[in-house]
Each structure stands twice: as structure tokens, then as C-alpha cells.
Phi, psi and omega in degrees: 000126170284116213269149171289158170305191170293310200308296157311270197317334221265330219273322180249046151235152194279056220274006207286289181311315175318292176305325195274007181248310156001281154359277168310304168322271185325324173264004175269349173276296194315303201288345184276359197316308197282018175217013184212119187307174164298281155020295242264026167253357143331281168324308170250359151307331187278343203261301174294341156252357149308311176320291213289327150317280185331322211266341186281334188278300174334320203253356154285306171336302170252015163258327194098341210223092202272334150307321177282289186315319201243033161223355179275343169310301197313302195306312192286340193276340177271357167263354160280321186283306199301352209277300200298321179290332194281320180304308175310306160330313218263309171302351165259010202245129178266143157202113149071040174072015182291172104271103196307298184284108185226171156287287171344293183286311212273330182294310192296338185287313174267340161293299203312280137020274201311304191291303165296007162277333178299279193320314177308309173312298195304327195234311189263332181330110179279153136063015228303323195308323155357315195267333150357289186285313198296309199306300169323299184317294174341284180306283200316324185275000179275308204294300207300340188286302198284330171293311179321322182294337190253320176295305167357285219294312166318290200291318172259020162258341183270337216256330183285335179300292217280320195306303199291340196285293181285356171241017182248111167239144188255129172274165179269174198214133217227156200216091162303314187298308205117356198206169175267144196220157183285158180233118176255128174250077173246134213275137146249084193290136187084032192248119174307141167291146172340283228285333174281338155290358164257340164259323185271337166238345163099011185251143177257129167268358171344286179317314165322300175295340197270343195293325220263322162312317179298341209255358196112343208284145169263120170272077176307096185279348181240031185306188183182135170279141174289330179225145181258005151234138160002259175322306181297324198273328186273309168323319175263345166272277194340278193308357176087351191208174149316145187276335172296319174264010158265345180210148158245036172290304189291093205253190197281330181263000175280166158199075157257144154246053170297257200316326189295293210301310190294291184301331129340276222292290203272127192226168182273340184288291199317324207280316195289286191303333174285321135345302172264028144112330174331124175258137198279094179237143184214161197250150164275126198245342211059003182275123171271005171275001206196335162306085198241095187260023148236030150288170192316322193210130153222121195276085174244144176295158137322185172246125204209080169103213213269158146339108197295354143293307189300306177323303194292343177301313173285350163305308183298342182245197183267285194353319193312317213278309173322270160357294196303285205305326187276008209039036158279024218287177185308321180290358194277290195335308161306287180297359163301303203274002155286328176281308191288333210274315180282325174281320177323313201255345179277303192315316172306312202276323178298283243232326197228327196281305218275016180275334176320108154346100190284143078212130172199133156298078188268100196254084166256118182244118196250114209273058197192144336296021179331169153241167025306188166222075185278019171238171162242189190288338176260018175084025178275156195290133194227090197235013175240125187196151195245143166313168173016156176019114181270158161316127191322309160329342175272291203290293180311014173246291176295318182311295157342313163285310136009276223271327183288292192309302191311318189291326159318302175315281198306307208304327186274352164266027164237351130322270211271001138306295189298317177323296184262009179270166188277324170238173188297134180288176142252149166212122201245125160227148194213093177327167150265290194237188178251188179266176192201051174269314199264110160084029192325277188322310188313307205264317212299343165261013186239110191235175197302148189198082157233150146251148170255126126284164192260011174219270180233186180281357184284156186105324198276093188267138159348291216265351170347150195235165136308316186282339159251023169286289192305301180317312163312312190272325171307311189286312188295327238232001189237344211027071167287151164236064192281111197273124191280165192238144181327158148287163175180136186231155179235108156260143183223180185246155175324282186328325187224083182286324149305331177297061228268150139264120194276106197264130185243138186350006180321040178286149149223118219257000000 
């Protein structure tokens, strides 16, 4: 008799359900790659095959039969996970005032589902081991698309780290002030230039701008961002240049941002300041481009309940239904930890930086007025928000509030920056991008763009870019020799992010 191999034993044991609760993390890590560390599937990956252990050892229990028990397992891991996709789908379908998706119809229906799949495995099932072997491949080749996506992903974020790492070499430097003076870089996202926030909502910010002129501040009335998404636009103003002259990964068809994350993170700015003696301080943003948890101080809420993966993971499963009933659903969730993650850094931004040891370097990106749209105008709490994009009819109200609250915050931390610093500071606030869901090219590039310098305004023109914020401050305040570069902003769609259109300036002052 021939004995089988490792391979033949491995192929008949039902090791299937282990892999197939597998499956939804990783690949919900794989499609999230450019917005989520890796890390962060650990937790309910261990948590989700413990479960599924308790639950294969229960169903052996009552069949005797670990074929059976791990094929009546499969069937619930594929009706827990499908319950959220399905729910979502449904729930946007009306018919004769119905609404198809509720919990009320969709829970009895898949407990019903769950129970006859159980009894079928447990009792009518011919032959269950016969399913074994086909199952195990299936699941494992299920696994193999999102790792690749995720080791991929690793291996050009290490191979981009160390590129940018060897290449932020610090020039020598001169200090014109006499002093090193602290630098606050702070992103206010989606936050619109003046002209655009009086056409698409009718809102004037004029006072804000004008309170912010009365304090010293240069107002670039015609800025513009250089990129119209996130990663692209704080990678290249960190870094001093266009993303086409830090790397030539970024061709028109790619759309990874693995090189973005590195050239973040080790950016040419943070490397220049650190160099001289600056202490590096950053916020938790959920952005990994602006996340820097191994700066000098990196600033985080505690940790409370679920992860912003884990919420979303659970949008995807029955875990939704539970969420839903108790008002707990994923997006309050979500939108909680969007509320908590921006008052942590402004009450920090208050309370804890200016205790920070100078010469220091403060890189805060604050994910307001973006939406969601968790303030109201006096900064009350807002906790019923829809996944993406809200309707314009929402969004021209709540942006506008959004944008009120925040101008309230900054003016008193910016009071008490001038107040407390030991020398006059520079403090840069700045959109990343202007908003932009609606009428997207027009708007979405002309964003918020001031400065405080700690002597004058030379250097600063309207039309200043981000990629030449630095190039200015290095140069006035480092005696750096940095060339200013054209202004120029590129728009691009998610999906093809590199694929850029060049929008050209038509401020009229």
C-alpha cells in the first residue's frame, strides 16, 4: 500500500473554513492597500479564526463528523459575510414604496438560509469528505490574489523608503533670523479658496481671512494645489517638487501608491529639519501619507472600541445588523472616530505642542472641512452620515459649517501659537486640495493658501503653489538654494491617479 503524501494528507483535511473567513480581511486589506497599513488585519483576523475554531469544534460536536461540521461552517461564513454587501445593494432599491433592504426582512431570511444549510450539511449531505480537497484549493487561491497584493505592496514601500531615506541628504545652513523658528504645517482638507466658497455655497469667508491678515498672515488669493487628491498634493509639497521629478514609477497607467506613502512619510522637508536639531511632530490621521508614528511625538486618541478597518469590515458582514439595531451602525462609528481623531489634534495643537521643546516642527492634517460631517457650526456633534459622498443639498450646508467651525478653532490656536512661542514662528495653513465632489475640475484646485512669517511677506506672490511653500521657507529662513518652480496644478480621477489634466489658473483678482 502506498502511503500518502504531506500534500494528499493536507488536500483531506477540511482546513477550508479556516481560509474562507480568512478571505474577507485580506482582501478587503488588498483593495484598501493605498489607505490602510497592513497591521491593521491582524486583530480580527485572530479574532475571526478563533471564532471560527469555537464554532468548527461546536459542529463536530453535533455531527461527529468534522466534514460535515466544516462544510455546514462554510455555509455561515459565507452568509455572514455576504449579509453587508447585500444589505448595502438593497437598501438603495425602492419598489411601490418598499424599501427592499431592512434588517426586519433580511436577518429571518438569512437565519432561516443559516438553519437550512446547517441541517443540509448535518443530515442530507451524501458524501461530505468528496468536498474537501476541491474546497481547500478553491479557498487557498481565493487567499493568493489579495496577498500578493499586500506582500507587493510591502516590498515597494521598503524598496521606496530606503530610496527616499538616501536621498533626503540635508544641505548645510544658515539661520538669517538668528534663530531656528518653529514651523506649523497645517492641512485643512478639501478647505476651498475664498471665491470658491461664495460660488458653490454662497458662503463668505471674508472675515476669517480678513482676522487672519489682521494677525501678520499673507493670504495667496489666487493658490491653487498642485494635485487634487491627498497623497499626491502633501507628497509633493513636502517633498519640494512634482511627483514626476521624485520618482519615475508614476507613469499615467499606474495606480499604486506605495511610493507616495514612503515619499510621505520620509519626505525631504521632515529629513532637512531633522537634521538640524527639530523635533518632528505628527497626528493620527488615518491618512498613511501624513501618519508619522515614528516621529519625535506622535500624537493619538487613545484606542476605543472598534478600528476604522474593523468598522469597515463590518459594513461588509451581519456583525451590520446587530451595529444597526442597537444604533450603533458602522458609519456612526466611523464618523465618531472622525470627530475624535480632529478634536485630539486641535485640543493637542492647544494644550500639549506648545510644551514641545523648540526648534520644532508641527505637521498637522486635519480631516475638516472634508466630509464626513461630524460638527455642526458651533462644533455639536453630528453622528448620522451615509458612506461617501453626501447629497450636494446636504453637502452645501454642512460644508459651509464644517468650514465655520474649523475657522473658529484655528483663529484661537493660532492666538496662542503667537502668544507662546519663545520666537515669532512661520505657520502655513493650507487645503490640500479645495472641495470637490460636485463640478470636480472647476473647483476642486483652488484651495485655502496662508502664511505668518516671522519678518515680512517677501517671496509670497497670489498664486504661490504648495510645491513652493517650502522651497521659499528653506531658502528665506535656511539659506537654502531652492529655485522656484511654475506653478502648476494637475487634476486627476481616483482610479488613475497619475493620469493627470493640467487646469490652468483663471483667478481674477
Amino acid at each position: 500500500m502506498v502511503k500518502p503524501t504531506l500534500f494528499q494528507q493536507i488536500k483531506r483535511v477540511p482546513l477550508y473554513p479556516l481560509f474562507l473567513i480568512a478571505y474577507p480581511v485580506l482582501a478587503l486589506v488588498g483593495i484598501n492597500i493605498n489607505e490602510v497599513e497592513p497591521n491593521v488585519l491582524w486583530r480580527p483576523l485572530i479574532l475571526l479564526l478563533l471564532g471560527a475554531l469555537v464554532l468548527l469544534v461546536i459542529l463536530w460536536l453535533l455531527s461527529k463528523d468534522w466534514h460535515r461540521a466544516a462544510v455546514a461552517l462554510a455555509i455561515l461564513i459565507f452568509l455572514f459575510f455576504t449579509y453587508g454587501h447585500v444589505y448595502f445593494y438593497l437598501k438603495k432599491i425602492e419598489i411601490a414604496g418598499f424599501i427592499l433592504g431592512r434588517h426586519r426582512q433580511m436577518v429571518p431570511l438569512w437565519v432561516g438560509m443559516g438553519i437550512l444549510g446547517i441541517w443540509w450539511a448535518m443530515r442530507n449531505l451524501r458524501n461530505p469528505q468528496s468536498f474537501t480537497p476541491i474546497l481547500n484549493l478553491v479557498s487557498i487561491f481565493l487567499l493568493v490574489y489579495p496577498s500578493l497584493q499586500i506582500i507587493s505592496y510591502v516590498i515597494k514601500r521598503e524598496k521606496a523608503e530606503k530610496a527616499a531615506l538616501e536621498a533626503a541628504q540635508a544641505k548645510g545652513t544658515t539661520l538669517p533670523l538668528g534663530y531656528a523658528p518653529d514651523i506649523y504645517y497645517i492641512i485643512l482638507d478639501a478647505y476651498g479658496r475664498q471665491d470658491v466658497l461664495q460660488e458653490m455655497f454662497g458662503f463668505d469667508n471674508t472675515p476669517f481671512l480678513q482676522s487672519l491678515e489682521s494677525r501678520g498672515f499673507y493670504v495667496a488669493e489666487c493658490s491653487q494645489s498642485n494635485y487634487g487628491q491627498t497623497m499626491l498634493s502633501l507628497t509633493s509639497s513636502l517633498n519640494l517638487d512634482y511627483l514626476d521629478a521624485l520618482t519615475s514609477s508614476l507613469t499615467p497607467d499606474a495606480d499604486t501608491r506605495a511610493p507616495l506613502r514612503a515619499l510621505g512619510q520620509y519626505n525631504n522637508v521632515r529629513k532637512f529639519l531633522a537634521s538640524q536639531g527639530y523635533n518632528i511632530v505628527s497626528f493620527a490621521t488615518n491618512f498613511p501619507v501624513s501618519e508619522w508614528k515614528n516621529a519625535n511625538y506622535y500624537l493619538s486618541p487613545p484606542p476605543r472600541g472598534m478600528s476604522d478597518f474593523e468598522i469597515m469590515l463590518a459594513q461588509t458582514s451581519a456583525w451590520r445588523a446587530p451595529m444597526d439595531v442597537t444604533d450603533e451602525p458602522p458609519e456612526k462609528k466611523s464618523a465618531e472616530w472622525y470627530r475624535r481623531r480632529t478634536l485630539f489634534a486641535l485640543d493637542q495643537l492647544e494644550k500639549t505642542v506648545p510644551d514641545i521643546p523648540s526648534p520644532k516642527f508641527v505637521f498637522a492634517h486635519l480631516v475638516i472641512p472634508h466630509h464626513p460631517f461630524v460638527f455642526g457650526p458651533n462644533g455639536e456633534e453630528l453622528n448620522s452620515i451615509e458612506a461617501g459622498v453626501p447629497p450636494f443639498e446636504e453637502y452645501k450646508i454642512k460644508y459651509p459649517d464644517q468650514v465655520t467651525y474649523i475657522n473658529k478653532r484655528m483663529i484661537a490656536i493660532i492666538d496662542l501659537i503667537l502668544q507662546n512661542s519663545p520666537n515669532p514662528p512661520i505657520i502655513v495653513i493650507q487645503g490640500d486640495h479645495g472641495p470637490a465632489p460636485f463640478d470636480v475640475i472647476e473647483h476642486r484646485m483652488k484651495n485655502l493658501n496662508v502664511y505668518y512669517f516671522p519678518d515680512n511677506a517677501e517671496g509670497l506672490y497670489p498664486t504661490i503653489t504648495p510645491v513652493n511653500t517650502f522651497r521659499l521657507i528653506l531658502d528665506k529662513y535656511f539659506g537654502q538654494n531652492y529655485p522656484m518652480l511654475e506653478d502648476k496644478a494637475f487634476f486627476s480621477e481616483y482610479d488613475i491617479p497619475y493620469n493627470y489634466v493640467e487646469v490652468p489658473n483663471d483667478c481674477k483678482r
